[in-house]
C-alpha positions in Angstrom: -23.8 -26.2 -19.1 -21.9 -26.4 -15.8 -19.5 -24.2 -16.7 -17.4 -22.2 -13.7 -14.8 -19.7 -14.4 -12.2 -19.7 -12.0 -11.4 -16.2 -10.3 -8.0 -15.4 -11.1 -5.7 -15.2 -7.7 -5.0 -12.1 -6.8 -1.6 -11.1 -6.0 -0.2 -10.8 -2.7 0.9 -6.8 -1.6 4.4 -7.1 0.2 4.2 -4.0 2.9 7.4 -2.4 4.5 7.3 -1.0 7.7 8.5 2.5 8.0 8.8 4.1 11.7 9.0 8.0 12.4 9.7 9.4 15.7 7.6 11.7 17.4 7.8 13.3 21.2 5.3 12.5 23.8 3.1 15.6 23.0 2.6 15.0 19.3 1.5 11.4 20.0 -1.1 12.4 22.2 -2.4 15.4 20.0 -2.6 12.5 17.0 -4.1 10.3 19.4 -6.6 13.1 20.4 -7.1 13.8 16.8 -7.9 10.1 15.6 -10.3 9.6 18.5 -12.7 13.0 17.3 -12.5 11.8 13.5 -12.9 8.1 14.7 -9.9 7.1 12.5 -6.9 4.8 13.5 -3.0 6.6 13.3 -2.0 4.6 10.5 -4.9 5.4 7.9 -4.7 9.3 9.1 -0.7 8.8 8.4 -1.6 7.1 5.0 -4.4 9.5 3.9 -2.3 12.2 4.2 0.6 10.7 2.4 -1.4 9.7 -0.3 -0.5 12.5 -2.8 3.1 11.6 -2.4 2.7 7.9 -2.6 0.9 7.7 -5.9 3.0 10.5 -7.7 6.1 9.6 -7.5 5.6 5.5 -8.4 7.5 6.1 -11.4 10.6 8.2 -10.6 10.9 12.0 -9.8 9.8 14.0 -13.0 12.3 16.3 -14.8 12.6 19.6 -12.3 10.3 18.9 -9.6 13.9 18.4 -7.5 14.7 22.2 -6.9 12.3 25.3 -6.1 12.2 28.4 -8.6 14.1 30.1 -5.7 16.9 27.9 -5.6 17.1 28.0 -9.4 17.6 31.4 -9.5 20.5 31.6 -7.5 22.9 29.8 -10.0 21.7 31.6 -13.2 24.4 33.5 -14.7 24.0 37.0 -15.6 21.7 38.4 -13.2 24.1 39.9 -11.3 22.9 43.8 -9.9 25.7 46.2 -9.5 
């Protein structure tokens, strides 16, 4: 009749610290920034990376390494005289 499940533990995130530099003027513009949205630097920094972080969890994904540009350049062929 008593009977308790146990929650199961959940498991502990390991976070790396990553540093980027930025000059005295784009510190105070985030600063400025986070202070009218009422948001702290490091959840702007995250929000923003978001896309990125969840997309590429996997690996990269066949040809998302080189614009159509730079594709062009190598094929053969296309040469105008």
């Amino acid at each position: 009749m008593g009977e308790h499940k146990r929650k199961k533990k959940r498991r502990k995130i390991r976070y790396k610290k990553v540093e980027i530099k930025l000059s005295s003027r784009q510190v105070r513009s985030l600063e400025n920034y986070c202070k009218a949205r009422k948001i702290t630097p490091n959840k702007l920094i995250r929000k923003v990376l978001k896309p990125y972080l969840h997309a590429y969890v996997q690996g990269i994904p066949e040809g998302n390494y080189a614009t159509p540009n730079q594709l062009n350049l190598f094929k053969e062929g296309d040469e105008k005289d």
